[in-house]
Backbone bond lengths (Angstrom), bond angles and torsions (degrees), N, CA, C in turn:
res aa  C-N    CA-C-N  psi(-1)  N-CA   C-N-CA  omega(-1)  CA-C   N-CA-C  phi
1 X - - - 1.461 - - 1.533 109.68 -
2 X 1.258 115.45 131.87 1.420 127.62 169.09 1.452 114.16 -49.52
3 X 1.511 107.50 135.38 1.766 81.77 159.13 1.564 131.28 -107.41
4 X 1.089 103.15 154.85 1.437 136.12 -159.16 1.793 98.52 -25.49
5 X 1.043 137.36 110.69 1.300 129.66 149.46 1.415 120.92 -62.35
6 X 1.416 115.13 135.17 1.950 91.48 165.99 1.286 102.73 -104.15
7 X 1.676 94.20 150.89 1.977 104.96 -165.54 1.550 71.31 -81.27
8 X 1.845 90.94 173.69 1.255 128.20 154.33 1.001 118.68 -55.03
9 X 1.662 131.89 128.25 1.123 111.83 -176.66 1.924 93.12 -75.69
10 X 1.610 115.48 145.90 1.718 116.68 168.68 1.858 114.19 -58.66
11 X 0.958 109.04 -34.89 1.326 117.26 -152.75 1.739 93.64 -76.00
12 X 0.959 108.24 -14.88 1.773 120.43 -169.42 1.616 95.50 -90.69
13 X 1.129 134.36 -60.24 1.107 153.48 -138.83 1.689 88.38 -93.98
14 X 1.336 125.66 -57.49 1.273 125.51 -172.33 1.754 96.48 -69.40
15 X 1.161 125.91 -49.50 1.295 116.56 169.07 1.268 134.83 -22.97
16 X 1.658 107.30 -54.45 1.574 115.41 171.49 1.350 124.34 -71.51
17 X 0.934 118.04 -12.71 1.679 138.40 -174.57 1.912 85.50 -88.22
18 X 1.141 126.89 -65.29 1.434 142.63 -160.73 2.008 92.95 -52.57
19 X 1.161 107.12 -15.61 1.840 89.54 -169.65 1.641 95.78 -138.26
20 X 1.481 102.76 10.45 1.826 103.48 173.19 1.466 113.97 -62.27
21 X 1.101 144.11 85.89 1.612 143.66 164.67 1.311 99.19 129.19
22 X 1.394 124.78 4.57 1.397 116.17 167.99 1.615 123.28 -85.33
23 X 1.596 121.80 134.53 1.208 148.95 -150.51 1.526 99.46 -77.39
24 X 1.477 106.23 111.17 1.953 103.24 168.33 1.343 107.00 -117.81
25 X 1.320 115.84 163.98 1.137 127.72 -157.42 1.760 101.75 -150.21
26 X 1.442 102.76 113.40 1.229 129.25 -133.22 1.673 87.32 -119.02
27 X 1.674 125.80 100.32 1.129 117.07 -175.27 1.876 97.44 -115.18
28 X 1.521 121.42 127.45 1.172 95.51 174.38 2.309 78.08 -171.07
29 X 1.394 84.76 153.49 1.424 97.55 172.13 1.664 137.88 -90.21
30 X 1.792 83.85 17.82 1.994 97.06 -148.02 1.680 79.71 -144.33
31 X 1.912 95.55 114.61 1.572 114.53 -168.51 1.773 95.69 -67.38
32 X 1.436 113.52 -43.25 1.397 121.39 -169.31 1.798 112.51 -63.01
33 X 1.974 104.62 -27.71 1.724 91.59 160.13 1.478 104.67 -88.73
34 X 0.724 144.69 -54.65 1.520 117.93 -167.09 1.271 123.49 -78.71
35 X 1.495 115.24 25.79 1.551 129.04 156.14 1.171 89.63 -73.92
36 X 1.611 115.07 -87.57 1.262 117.63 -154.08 1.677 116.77 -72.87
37 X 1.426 117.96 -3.84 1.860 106.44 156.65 1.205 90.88 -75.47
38 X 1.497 150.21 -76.92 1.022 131.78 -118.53 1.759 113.91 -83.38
39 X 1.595 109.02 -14.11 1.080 103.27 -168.46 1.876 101.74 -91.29
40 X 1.530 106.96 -12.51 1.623 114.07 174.20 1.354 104.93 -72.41
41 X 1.268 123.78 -44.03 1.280 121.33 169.76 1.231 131.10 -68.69
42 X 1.293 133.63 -24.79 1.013 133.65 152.05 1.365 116.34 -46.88
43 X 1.214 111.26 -34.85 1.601 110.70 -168.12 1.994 106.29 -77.01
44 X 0.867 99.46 -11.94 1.748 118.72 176.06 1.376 118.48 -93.58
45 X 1.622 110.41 17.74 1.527 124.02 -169.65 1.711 118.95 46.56
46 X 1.757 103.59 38.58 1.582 82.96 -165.57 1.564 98.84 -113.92
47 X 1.263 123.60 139.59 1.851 121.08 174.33 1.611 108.78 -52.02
48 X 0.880 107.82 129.92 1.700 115.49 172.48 1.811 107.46 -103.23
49 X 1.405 114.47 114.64 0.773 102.18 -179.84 1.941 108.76 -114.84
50 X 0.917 129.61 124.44 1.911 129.45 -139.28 1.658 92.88 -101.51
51 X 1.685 120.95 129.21 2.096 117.47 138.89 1.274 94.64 -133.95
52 X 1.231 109.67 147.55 1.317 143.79 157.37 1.262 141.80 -68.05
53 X 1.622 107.32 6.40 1.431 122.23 157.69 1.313 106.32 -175.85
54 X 1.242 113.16 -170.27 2.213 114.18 -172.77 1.303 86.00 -85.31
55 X 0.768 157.30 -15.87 1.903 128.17 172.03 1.592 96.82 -79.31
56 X 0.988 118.71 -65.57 1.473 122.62 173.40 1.486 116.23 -5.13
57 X 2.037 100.59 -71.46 1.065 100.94 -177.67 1.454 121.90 -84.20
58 X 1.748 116.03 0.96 1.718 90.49 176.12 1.280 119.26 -72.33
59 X 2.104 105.35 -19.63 1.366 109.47 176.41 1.206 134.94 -74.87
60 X 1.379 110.49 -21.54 1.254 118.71 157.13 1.442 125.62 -49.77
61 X 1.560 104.52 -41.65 1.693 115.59 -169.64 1.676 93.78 -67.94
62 X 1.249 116.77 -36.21 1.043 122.36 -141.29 1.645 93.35 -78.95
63 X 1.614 116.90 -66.17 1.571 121.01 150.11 1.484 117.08 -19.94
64 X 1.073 112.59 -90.54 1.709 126.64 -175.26 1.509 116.03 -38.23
65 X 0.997 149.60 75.63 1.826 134.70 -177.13 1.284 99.05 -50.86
66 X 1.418 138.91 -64.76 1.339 133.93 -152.11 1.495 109.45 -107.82
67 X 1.477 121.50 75.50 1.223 131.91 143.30 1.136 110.25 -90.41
68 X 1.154 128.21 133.50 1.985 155.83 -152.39 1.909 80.19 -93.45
69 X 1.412 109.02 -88.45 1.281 130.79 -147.95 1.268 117.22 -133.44
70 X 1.685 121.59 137.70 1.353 119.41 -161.64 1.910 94.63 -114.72
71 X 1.247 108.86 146.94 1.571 103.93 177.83 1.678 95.43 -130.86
72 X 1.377 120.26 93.80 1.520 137.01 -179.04 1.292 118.12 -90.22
73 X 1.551 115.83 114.85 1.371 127.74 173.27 1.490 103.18 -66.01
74 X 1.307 139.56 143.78 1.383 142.94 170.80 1.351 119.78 -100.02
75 X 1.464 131.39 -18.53 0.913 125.92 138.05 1.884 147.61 -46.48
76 X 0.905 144.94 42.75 1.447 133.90 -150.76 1.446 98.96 -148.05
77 X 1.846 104.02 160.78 1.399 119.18 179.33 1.311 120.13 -63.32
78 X 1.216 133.51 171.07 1.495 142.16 171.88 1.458 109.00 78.34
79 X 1.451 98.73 -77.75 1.556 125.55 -170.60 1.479 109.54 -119.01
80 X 1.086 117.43 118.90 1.626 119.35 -174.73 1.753 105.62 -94.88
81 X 1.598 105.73 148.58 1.304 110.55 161.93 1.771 124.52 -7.30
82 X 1.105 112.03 -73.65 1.786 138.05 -177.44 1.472 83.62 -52.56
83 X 1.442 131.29 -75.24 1.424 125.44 -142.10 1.777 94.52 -61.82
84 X 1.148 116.87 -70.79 1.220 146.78 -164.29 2.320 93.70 -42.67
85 X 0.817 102.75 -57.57 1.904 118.18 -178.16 1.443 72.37 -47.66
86 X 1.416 133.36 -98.40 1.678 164.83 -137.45 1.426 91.35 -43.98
87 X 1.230 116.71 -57.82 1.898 116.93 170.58 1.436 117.37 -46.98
88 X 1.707 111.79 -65.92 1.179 132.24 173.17 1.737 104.94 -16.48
89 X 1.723 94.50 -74.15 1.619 122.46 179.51 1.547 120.12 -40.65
90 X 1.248 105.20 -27.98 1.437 116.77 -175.18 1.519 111.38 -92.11
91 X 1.366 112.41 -12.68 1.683 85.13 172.36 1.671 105.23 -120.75
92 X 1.045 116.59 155.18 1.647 149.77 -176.19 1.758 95.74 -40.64
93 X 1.438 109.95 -68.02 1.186 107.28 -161.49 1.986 123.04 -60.06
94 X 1.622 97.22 -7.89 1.474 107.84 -170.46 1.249 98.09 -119.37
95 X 1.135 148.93 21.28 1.585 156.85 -164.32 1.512 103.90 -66.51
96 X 1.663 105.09 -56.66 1.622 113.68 167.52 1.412 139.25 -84.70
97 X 1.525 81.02 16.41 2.109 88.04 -177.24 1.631 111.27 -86.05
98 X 1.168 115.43 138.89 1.254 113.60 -163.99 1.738 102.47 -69.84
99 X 1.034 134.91 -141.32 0.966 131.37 -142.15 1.910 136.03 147.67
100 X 1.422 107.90 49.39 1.306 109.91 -178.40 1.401 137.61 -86.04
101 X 1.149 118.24 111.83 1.488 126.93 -173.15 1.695 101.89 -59.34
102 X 1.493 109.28 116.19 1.687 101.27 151.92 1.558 98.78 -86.21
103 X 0.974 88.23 171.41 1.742 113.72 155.19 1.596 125.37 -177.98
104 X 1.578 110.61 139.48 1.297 118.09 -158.15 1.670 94.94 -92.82
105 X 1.018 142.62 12.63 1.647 124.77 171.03 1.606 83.53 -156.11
106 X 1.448 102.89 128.60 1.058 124.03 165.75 1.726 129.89 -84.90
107 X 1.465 95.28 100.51 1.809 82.64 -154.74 1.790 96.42 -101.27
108 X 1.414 143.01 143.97 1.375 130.07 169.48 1.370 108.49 -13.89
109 X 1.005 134.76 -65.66 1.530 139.06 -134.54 1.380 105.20 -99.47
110 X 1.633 125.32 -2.05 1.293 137.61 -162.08 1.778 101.75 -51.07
111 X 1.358 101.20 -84.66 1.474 134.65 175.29 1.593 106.37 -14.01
112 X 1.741 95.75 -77.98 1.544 97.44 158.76 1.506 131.28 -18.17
113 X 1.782 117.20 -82.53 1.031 118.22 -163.30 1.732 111.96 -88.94
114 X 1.625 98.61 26.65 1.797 107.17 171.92 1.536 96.98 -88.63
115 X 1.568 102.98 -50.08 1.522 123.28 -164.80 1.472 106.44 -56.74
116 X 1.611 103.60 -58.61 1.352 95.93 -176.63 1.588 130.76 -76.90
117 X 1.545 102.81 -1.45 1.759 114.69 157.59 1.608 117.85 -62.34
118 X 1.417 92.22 -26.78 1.490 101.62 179.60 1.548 101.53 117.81
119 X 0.887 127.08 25.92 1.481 109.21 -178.16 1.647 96.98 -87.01
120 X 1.561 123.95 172.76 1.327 134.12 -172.43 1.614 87.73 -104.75
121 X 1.394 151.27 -36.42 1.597 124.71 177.16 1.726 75.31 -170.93
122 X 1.666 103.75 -176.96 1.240 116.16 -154.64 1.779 113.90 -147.78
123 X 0.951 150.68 129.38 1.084 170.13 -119.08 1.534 122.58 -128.76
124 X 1.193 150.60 107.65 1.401 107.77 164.03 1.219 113.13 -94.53
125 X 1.952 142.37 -161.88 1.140 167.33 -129.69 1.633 91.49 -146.74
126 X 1.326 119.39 151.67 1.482 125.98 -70.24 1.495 107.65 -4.68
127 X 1.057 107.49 161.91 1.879 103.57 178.80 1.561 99.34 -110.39
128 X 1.434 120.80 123.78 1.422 125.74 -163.24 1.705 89.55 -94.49
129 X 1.075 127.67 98.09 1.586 161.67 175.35 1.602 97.36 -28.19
130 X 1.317 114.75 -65.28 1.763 123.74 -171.83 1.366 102.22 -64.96
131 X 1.325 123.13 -37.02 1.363 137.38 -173.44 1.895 112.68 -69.01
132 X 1.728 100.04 -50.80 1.146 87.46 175.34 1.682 126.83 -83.24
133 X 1.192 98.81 -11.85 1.904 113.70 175.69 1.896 106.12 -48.56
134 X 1.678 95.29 -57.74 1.177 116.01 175.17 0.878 123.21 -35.23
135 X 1.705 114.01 -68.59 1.253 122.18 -172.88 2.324 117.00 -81.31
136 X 1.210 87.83 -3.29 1.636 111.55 158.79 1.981 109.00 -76.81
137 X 1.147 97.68 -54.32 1.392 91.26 -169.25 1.855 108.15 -82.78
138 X 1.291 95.61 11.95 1.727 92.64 169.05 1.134 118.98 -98.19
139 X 1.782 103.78 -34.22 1.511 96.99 -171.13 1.362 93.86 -103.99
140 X 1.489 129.18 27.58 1.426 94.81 154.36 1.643 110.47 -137.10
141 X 1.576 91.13 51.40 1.386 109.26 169.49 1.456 110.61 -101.64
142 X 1.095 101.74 -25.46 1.790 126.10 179.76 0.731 102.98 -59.46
């Protein structure tokens, strides 16, 4: 008897296919994270589209029609994570855009006050790569 190969799981495989050419939007104040998201994501066939703080990115949203999914650092100048989500949240046309909170210090209450900014789930710093694909290919299966 052969031994046992394990299949692929499908649901994995259809996943990556599910967010191939889809548009992220990469908000963060720190050149060294959105080096290394944007160049992981790239490697996942996905457009990176880059602002450097929540004004940044509402204008971007605002420019861009077809950004899929936003991945928001909560830390940053001007406009912080929370403020910047809370805008997002408030208008009609972005109601279903996903919405992921990074954050670089994981404090108890983090998660919480990502969620209730409005973010769709939340991240911490280092950014665990398999983790965030994952949680990419969920919400933009929705």
């Amino acid at each position: 008897m052969s031994p046992a190969v394990p299949a692929k799981p499908k649901s994995l495989t259809k996943g990556k296919d599910a967010i191939k050419g889809k548009k992220v939007l990469i908000v963060d104040d720190d050149m060294r994270n959105i080096f290394a998201l944007s160049s992981a994501l790239q490697s996942y066939d996905l457009n990176v589209e880059i602002a450097n703080d929540g004004e940044e990115a509402i204008a971007k949203l605002e420019d861009i029609k077809d950004i899929d999914i936003v991945l928001m650092d909560i830390m940053m100048p001007k406009m912080d994570g929370y403020e910047a989500t809370r805008h997002i949240r408030k208008q009609n046309k972005w109601a279903k855009l996903p919405v992921i909170a990074l954050t670089a210090k994981a404090m108890k209450d983090d998660r919480e006050k990502c969620i209730a900014a409005g973010a769709n789930d939340y991240i911490t710093k280092p950014v665990d790569m398999d983790r965030l694909i994952s949680l990419m290919q969920l919400w933009l299966e929705n």
